[in-house]
N, C-alpha and C positions, 0 to 999 in steps of 0.2 A: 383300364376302362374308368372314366368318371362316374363318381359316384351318382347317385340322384334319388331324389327322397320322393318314394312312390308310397300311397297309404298301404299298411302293410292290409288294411281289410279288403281293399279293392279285387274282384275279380281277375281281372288282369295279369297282378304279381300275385298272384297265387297260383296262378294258369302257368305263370310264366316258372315260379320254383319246382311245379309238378313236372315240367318237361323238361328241367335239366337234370334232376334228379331220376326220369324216367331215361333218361338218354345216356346217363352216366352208369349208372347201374349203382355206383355205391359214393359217396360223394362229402365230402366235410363243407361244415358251417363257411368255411372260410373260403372253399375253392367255389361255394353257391356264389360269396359275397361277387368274387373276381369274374363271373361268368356271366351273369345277372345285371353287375353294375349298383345292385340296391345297398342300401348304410346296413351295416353288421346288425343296427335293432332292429329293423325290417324284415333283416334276415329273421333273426332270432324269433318273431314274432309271428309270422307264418308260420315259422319251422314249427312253435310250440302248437298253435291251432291246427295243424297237419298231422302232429303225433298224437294232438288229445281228438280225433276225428277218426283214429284207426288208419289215414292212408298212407303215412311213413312212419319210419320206427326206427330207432339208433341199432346196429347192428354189430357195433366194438367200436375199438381203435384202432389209428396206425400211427408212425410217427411223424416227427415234425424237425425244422431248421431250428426253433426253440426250443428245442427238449418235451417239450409238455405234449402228450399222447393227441389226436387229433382224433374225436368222434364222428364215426362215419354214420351216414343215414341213408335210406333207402325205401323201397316202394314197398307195402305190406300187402304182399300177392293177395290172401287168403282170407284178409277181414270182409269186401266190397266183392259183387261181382255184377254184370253186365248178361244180360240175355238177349240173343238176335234169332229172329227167323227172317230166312230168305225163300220167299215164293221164287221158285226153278222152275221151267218148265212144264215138270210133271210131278212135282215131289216140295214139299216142304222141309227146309234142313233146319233144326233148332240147334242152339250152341248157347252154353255158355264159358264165359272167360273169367279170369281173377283179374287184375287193379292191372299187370302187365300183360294181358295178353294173351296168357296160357289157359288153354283150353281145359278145362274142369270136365266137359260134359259133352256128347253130340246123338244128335237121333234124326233118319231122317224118313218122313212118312210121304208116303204116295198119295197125288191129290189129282183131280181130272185136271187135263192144262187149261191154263185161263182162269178157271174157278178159282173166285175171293170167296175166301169161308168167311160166315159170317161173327161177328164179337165173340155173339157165346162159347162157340166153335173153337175159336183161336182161344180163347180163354179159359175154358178145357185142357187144350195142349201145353200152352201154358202151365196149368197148376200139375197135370202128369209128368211134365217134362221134370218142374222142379222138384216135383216131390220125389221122384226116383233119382233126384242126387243129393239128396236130403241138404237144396239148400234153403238156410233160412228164408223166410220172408221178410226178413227186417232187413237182411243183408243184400238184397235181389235191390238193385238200382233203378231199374226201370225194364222195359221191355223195349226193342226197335227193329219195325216191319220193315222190309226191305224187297224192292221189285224191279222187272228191268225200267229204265226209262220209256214211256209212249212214245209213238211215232205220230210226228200230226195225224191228222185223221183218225187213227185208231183207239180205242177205249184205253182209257188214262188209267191202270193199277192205282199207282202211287196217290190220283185223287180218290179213284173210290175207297181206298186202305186211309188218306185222310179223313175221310166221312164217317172212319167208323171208332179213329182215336179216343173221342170222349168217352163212347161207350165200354171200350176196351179198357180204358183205365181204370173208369168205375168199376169192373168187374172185378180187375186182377188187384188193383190198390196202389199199383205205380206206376210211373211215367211211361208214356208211349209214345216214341219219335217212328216219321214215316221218312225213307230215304230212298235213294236207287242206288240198285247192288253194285253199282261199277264204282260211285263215290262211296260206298260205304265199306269196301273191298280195299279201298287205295288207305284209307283213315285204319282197317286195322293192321296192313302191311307195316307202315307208319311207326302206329304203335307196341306193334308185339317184334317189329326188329328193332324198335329203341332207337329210330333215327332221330338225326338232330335235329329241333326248329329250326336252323341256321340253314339247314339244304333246302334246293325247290326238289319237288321229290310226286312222281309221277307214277305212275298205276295203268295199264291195259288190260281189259278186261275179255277174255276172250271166248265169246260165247253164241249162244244163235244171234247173238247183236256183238257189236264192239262197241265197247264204253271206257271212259277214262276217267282218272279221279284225280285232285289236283291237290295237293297238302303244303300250303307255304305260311309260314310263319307256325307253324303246329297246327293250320286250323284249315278243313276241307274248304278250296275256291269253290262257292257255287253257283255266281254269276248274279246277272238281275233279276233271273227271273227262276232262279231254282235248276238249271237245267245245264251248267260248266259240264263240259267234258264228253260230247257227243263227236267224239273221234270218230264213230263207223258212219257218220256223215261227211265227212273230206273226202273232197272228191279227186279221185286217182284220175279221171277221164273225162275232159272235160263234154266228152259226145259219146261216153259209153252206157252203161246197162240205166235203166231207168228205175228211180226209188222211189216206195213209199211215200219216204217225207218231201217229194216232188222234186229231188234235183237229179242228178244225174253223175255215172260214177261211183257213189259213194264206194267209198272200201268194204262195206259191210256187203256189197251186192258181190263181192270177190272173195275174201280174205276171211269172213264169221263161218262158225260150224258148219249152217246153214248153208250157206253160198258152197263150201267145201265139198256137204254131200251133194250137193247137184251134179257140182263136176263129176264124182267120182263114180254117180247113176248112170251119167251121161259115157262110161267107158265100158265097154260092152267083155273086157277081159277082168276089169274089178268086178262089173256087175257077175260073171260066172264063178268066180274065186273068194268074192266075196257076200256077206249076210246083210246087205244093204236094201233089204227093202222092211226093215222094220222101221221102229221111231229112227227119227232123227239125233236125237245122243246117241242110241247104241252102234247107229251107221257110222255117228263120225269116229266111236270107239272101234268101231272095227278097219276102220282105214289110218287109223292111229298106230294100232298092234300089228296091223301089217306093214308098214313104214317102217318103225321102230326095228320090225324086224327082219328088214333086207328086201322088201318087195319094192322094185326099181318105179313101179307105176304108182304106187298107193305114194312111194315116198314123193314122186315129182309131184303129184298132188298138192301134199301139204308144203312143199318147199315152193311150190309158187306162189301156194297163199301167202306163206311166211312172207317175199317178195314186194307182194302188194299190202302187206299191212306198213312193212319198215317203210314202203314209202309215207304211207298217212304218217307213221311216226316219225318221221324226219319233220315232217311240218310240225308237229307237234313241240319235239327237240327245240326247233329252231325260233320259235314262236316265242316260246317261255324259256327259255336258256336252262333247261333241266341240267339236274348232277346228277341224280338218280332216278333208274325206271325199273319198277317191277313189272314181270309180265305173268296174268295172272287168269284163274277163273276155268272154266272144266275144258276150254277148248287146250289149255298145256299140259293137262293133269297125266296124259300119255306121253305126247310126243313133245314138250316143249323144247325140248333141246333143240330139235329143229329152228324152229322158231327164234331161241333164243342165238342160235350160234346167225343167221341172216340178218337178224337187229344189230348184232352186233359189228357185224362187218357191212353192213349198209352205214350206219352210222357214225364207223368211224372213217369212212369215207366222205360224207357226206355233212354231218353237224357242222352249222357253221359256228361253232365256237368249238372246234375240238382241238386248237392246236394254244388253246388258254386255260381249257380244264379238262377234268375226264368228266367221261358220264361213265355209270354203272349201271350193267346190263344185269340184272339177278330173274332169278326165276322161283317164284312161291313154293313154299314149302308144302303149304295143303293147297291148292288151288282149286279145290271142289268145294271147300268149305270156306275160301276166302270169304264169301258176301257174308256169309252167317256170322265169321266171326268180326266183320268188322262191322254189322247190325250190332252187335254186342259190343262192340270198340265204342261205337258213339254214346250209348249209353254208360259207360265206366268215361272219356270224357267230358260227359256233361255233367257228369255227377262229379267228378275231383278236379278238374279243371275247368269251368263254366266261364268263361272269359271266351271259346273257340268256337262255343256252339250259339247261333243264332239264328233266327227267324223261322221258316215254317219250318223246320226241321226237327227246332226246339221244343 
């Protein structure tokens, strides 16, 4: 790769050294230079304002073609951490993360649905959250509110949780970013699997909505107006069910929790076998554990929905040339296997660039906690890598 002389103070190559070194896991001065493209004192020069900053830290040697030991460096989990709550439904989930991603902390408290608590409130939880994990407050990066995305017409979260950022900040003493759980979900898959900048690298979010998150170049796509990745808007039919957001079809009216338990209310042998007239999470849990666990109706349920999601995700696939997709958020936290095993044989029938790359089909590790932790994701990179975060989010 040719070399090229970027200021080493710039945001940018800074942004740019944190996510090969976060992508790498442990990495020499020399294999940054080749990877990066930037001159060895660029390198050097980051690296030194990175080590003297607490977020990477030399972790030994290994060898080298030249004899001479080659120092490795790496991300320093445990100096910086990141805090997200995600407004769910019915419950607020807090979380914090260290510098990589790894979950340090999680609580999640019951809230009436819809209800935005107000600053004091949330800054409260805040200060009980952190104090029971006794983490500093020098070392808390900021805080980031996270909610689903509005549907036209309907009351805007994510504006009124803007309305209340200055306030919140002032309270707690650091930064406060507002996001939606679907892009802020896909930003910490992102970062706590160490994927490369170099992939386009996609996120479905699967929940009383479907939402997607979009991460290329290392930095969440969010369109013009704040709002990339409203997937449970694609429309599967173009004369079917009628939406919200005034079109028609949408996959979310089929394939979201939501849509799921209808169907499964609407089956007169689920409705006697099964506990489906409570809330709507616990329904689509219990047609989840009965899937999973050999009920041929409960399972045809969910496997249709699977069906009509992989098609919205095809257009998706095919739109942006993904390489990789998580599939993510509390509608997999049960059954995703399902789920995940239809995307992937939809898709590799169908992507139209599959017979030039793979895509990967993976399925989240916590997916009830993805939004919280990648609420906390944006906050640890805004803070170490500030070149990827921009405009109202920041």
């Amino acid at each position: 790769m040719a070399r090229r002389e970027t200021p080493a103070a710039g945001p940018g190559s800074r942004a740019l050294i944190v996510d090969v070194v976060r992508s790498a896991v442990t990495i020499s001065r020399g294999e940054l230079a080749d990877k990066t493209g930037l001159t060895q004192p660029s390198i050097s020069i980051i690296v030194r304002d990175l080590i003297a900053d607490g977020i990477i830290h030399e972790i030994g040697s290994t060898g080298s073609t030249s004899g001479r030991p080659r120092k490795l460096i790496a991300i320093d989990p445990a100096n910086r951490f990141g805090v997200g709550f995600h407004l769910g439904p019915d419950t607020l989930t807090c979380v914090a993360i260290d510098l990589t991603g790894g979950v340090v902390g999680r609580e999640v408290v019951p809230r009436v649905p819809h209800e935005i608590w107000p600053a004091d409130r949330l800054a409260r939880r805040f200060d009980d959250f952190t104090e029971c994990l006794d983490l500093p407050r020098g070392r808390i990066e900021g805080l980031a509110v996270v909610a689903p995305a509005a549907v036209p017409g309907q009351p805007d979260t994510a504006h009124e949780l803007g309305l209340l950022r200055a306030e919140l900040t002032d309270r707690i003493g650091v930064p406060v970013l507002v996001e939606n759980d679907a892009a802020a979900a896909a930003l910490g898959e992102f970062w706590s699997r160490r994927v490369s900048r170099d992939q386009t690298f996609g996120c479905v979010y699967l929940s009383t909505g479907i939402g997607a998150g979009l991460v290329f170049g290392g930095a969440l796509h969010r369109g013009a107006g704040f709002d990339a990745g409203e997937l449970g808007h694609v429309s599967i039919s173009y004369d079917g069910r009628p939406c919200p957001c005034g079109n028609l079809g949408c996959v979310e009216q089929y394939a979201s929790t939501s849509a799921t338990v209808r169907t499964a209310r609407e089956d007169p042998g689920l409705r006697a076998r099964l506990p489906l007239d409570g809330s709507e999470p616990s329904a689509y849990d219990a047609i989840a554990r009965a899937a999973v666990n050999g009920d041929p109706a409960a399972y045809a349920v969910l496997d249709q929905a699977a069906v009509f999601l992989s098609m919205a995700a095809t257009s998706m696939v095919n739109l942006l040339d993904l390489g990789r997709l998580v599939l993510t958020g509390p509608g997999v936290a049960l059954a995703g296997s399902i789920y995940a095993r239809r995307l992937r044989t939809h898709l590799g029938r169908t992507a139209h660039a599959r017979h030039r790359h793979s895509l990967t089909v993976e399925l989240s590790t916590q997916p009830r906690d993805a939004a919280g932790i990648g609420a906390a994701a944006l906050v640890v990179q805004a803070a170490i890598a500030p070149g990827h975060t921009a405009g109202a989010a920041a």
